[in-house]
C-alpha positions in Angstrom: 94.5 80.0 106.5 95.8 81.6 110.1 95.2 84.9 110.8 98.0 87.2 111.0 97.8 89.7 113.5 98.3 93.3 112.3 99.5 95.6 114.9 99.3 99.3 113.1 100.8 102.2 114.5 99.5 105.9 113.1 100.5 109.4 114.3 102.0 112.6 113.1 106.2 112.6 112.5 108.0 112.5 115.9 104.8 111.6 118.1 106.0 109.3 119.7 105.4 105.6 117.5 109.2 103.9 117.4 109.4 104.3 121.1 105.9 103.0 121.5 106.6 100.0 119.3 110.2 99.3 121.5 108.0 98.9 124.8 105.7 96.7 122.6 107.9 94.6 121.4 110.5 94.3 123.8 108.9 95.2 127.5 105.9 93.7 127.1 107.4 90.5 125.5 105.4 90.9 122.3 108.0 89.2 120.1 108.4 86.2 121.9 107.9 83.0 120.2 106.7 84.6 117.6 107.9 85.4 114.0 107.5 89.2 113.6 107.8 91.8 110.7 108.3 94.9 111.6 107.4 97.5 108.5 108.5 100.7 109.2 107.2 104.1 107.2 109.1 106.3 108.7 112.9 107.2 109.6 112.5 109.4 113.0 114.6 110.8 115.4 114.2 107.3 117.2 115.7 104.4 115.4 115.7 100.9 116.3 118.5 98.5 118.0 118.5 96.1 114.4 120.6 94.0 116.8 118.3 93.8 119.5 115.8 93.4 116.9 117.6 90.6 115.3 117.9 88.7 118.8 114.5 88.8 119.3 113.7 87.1 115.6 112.3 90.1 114.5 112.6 90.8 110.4 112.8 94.9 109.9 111.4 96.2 106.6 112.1 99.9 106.1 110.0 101.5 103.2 111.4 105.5 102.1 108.4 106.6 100.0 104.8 106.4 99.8 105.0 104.7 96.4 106.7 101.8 97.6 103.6 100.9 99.8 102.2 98.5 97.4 100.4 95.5 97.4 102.8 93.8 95.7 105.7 94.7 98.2 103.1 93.4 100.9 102.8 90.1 99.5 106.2 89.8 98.6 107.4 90.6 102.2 104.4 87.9 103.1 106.4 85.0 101.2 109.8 86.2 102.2 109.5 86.2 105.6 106.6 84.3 106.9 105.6 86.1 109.7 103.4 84.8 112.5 102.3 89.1 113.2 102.8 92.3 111.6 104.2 95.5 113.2 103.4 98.3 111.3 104.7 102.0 111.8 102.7 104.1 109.5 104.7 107.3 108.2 102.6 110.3 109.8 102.7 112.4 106.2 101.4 109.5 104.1 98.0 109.9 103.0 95.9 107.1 105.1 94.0 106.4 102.0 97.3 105.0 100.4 97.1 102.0 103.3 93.4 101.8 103.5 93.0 101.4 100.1 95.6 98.7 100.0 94.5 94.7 99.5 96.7 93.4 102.0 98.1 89.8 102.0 95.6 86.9 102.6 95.4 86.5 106.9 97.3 89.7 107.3 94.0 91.2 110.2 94.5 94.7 111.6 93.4 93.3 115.4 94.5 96.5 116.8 95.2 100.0 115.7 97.3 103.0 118.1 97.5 106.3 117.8 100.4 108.1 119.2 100.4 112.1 119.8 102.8 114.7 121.2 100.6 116.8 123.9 103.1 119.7 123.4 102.8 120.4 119.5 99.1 119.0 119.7 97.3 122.5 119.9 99.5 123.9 117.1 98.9 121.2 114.7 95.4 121.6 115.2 95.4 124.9 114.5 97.6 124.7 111.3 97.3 121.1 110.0 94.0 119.8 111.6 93.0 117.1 108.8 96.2 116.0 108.3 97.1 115.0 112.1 93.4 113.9 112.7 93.2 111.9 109.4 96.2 109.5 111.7 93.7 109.5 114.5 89.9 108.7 113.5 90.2 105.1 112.9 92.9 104.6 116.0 91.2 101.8 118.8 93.4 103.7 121.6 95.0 107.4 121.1 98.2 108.2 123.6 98.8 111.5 124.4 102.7 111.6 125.7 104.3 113.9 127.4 101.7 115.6 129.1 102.1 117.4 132.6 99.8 119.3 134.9 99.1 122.3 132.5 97.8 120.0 129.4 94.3 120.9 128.7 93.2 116.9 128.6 89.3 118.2 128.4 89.9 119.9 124.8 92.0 116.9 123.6 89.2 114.5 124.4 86.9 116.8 122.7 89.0 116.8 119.3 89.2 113.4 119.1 85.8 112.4 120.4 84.4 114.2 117.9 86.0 112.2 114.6 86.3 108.8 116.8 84.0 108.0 119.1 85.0 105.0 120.2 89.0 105.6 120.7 90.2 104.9 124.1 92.5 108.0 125.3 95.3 107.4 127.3 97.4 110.3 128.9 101.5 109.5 129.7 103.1 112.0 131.3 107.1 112.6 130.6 108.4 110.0 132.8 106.1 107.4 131.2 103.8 107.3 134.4 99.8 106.7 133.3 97.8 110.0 134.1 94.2 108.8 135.6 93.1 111.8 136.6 89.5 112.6 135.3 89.5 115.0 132.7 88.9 118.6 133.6 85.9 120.2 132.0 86.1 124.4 130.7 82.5 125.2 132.7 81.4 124.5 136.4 79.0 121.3 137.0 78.2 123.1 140.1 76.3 126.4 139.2 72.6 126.4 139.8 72.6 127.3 136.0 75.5 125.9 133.7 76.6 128.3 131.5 77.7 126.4 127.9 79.4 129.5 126.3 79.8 129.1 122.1 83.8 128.2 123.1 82.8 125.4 125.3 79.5 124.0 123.5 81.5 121.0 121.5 83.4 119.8 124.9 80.6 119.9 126.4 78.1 118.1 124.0 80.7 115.2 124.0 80.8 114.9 127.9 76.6 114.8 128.1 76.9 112.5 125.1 79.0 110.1 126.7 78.2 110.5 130.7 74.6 111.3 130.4 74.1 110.1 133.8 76.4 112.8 135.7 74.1 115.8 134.1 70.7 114.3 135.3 68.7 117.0 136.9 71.2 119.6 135.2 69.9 123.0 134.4 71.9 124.6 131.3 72.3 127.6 129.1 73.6 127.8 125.9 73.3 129.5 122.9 71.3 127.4 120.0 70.5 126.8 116.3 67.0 125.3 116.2 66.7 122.0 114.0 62.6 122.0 113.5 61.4 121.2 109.9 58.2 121.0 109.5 57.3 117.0 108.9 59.3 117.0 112.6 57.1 115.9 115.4 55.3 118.0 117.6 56.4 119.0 120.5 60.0 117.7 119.9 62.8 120.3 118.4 66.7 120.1 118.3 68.5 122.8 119.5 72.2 122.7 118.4 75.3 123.8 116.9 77.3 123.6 113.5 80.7 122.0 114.8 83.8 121.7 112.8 85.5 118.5 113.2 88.3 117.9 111.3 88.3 120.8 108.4 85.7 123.4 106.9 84.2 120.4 104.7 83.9 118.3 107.2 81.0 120.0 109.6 78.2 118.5 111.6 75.7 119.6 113.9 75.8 118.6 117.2 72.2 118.8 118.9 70.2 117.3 121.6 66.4 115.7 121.9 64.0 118.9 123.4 60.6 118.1 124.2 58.9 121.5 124.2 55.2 122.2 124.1 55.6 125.2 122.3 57.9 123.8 119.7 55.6 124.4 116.5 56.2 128.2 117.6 60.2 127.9 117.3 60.7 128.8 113.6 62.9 126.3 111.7 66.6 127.6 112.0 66.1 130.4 114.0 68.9 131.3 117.1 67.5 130.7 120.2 68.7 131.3 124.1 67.5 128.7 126.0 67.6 127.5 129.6 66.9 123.9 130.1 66.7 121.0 132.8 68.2 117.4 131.3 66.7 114.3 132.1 67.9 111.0 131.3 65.4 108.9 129.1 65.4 106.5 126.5 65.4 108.1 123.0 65.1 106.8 119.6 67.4 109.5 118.4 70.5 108.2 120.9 69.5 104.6 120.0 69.2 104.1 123.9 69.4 106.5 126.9 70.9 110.2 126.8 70.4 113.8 127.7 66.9 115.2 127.0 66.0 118.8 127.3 62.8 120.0 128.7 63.0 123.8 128.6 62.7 126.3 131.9 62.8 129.5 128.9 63.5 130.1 125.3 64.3 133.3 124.1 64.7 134.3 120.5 68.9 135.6 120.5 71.0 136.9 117.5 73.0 135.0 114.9 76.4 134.8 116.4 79.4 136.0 114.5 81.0 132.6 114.1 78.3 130.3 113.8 80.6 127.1 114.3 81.7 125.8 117.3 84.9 124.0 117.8 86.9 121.2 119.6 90.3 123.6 120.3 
């Protein structure tokens, strides 16, 4: 059987996804010669031209609640209307287990998956509805921030979703739908003789080392650590590190880096350290290929912090 191409939109209510799905469709000539379903979620302050739509042979489905999301209305909108791909605009409140979970109809492939995200209401989501907005995100293949301008803090939004999807490529649109290709700006200076990683900053930057190693070879740093050093761990080889949360309190993980220290047996197994620290770039087990490797210049025993997590916001 031929595959059906599955083109999924996620993202929270009025990010952004019915205006995304217009350029798609229409400005980018998706929807030529093809037979397309559109299944759309969600009724937001954008609606669609069904005129247009209809000119351009394409079949609109609207579905009102999550219980309607079924397997059987999939399959049944499968033999009604044939379609050669699927356009599908997620509702931002649904649970993303409810698709998931879902046995969609034989050939219906999700080839691609985007994320759209409003860059003003981005920060208070975050701080008042983090899993929900960032259950749309963590499977996304691309993540559009739109309407972003000179004052949105692009470093800290790379973080938060770098740190639940890894792979996603980010895109940045500013307000008059221009592509922003400015590098992102980082909270610390890559300049100092010393870096200084404070506790606010340690989750941006363990993302940047992580995924542009080669810009911090040479580096000398400062941070603030929790020491990862049972004892079956090798000698001479601890992980210094910190307790991030990603998405929600039950969803923590400790973000660390390979330190090859002579003196590690000495370093007592979760103890807070202070530690200053030149990176090289070698090939680690622990990175499954090359990454940032510490070799320490001083380690000081230092206090418990207040907060002991670190965050992405």
């Amino acid at each position: 059987m031929e595959e059906i191409s599955v083109y999924l939109f996620t993202g929270f209510m009025d990010s952004g996804k019915t205006t995304l799905i217009r350029q798609t469709l229409f400005e980018e000539h998706f929807a030529a010669g093809a037979r397309t379903l559109l299944l759309a979620c969600e009724d937001g302050e954008e609606e669609y031209d069904e005129a247009r739509l209809k000119e351009a042979g394409v079949k609109l489905l609207f579905l009102e609640k999550e219980e309607d999301f079924t397997e059987e209305l999939l399959a049944s909108a499968n033999r009604q209307y044939a379609p050669d791909q699927v356009f599908l605009e997620y509702n931002g409140t649904w649970g993303m287990d409810t698709l998931l979970e879902a046995k969609l109809p034989e050939g219906w492939t999700i080839v691609q998956s985007l994320a759209t995200v409003d860059a003003t209401t981005f920060e208070m989501y975050l701080g008042n509805m983090r899993s929900m907005i960032m259950e749309q995100l963590f499977q996304a293949d691309v993540v559009i921030f739109n309407r972003c301008d000179d004052n949105t803090p692009r470093g800290k939004f790379r973080g938060a979703i770098k740190a639940v999807n890894r792979p996603a490529q980010i895109v940045y649109e500013r307000v008059d739908g221009t592509i922003d290709e400015r590098e992102d700006e980082l909270p610390f200076d890559l300049s100092q003789e010393v870096i200084e990683i404070s506790d606010a900053d340690y989750a941006i930057w363990y993302m940047d080392a992580q995924e542009n190693y080669k810009k911090y070879d040479g580096k000398k740093v400062r941070f603030l650590g929790l020491v990862y050093n049972p004892e079956n761990m090798k000698s001479g080889v601890m992980v210094p590190g910190r307790f991030a949360m990603t998405c929600c309190i039950e969803d923590v993980t400790f973000l660390g880096f390979k330190c090859k220290y002579a003196k590690s047996k000495e370093i007592p197994h979760k103890s807070w350290i202070r530690i200053e620290a030149e990176i090289r770039v070698e090939f680690a087990k622990e990175y499954k290929g090359k990454g940032p490797v510490l070799y320490p210049l001083s380690v000081e025993p230092a206090e418990k912090p207040e907060d002991e997590l670190v965050y992405f916001s």
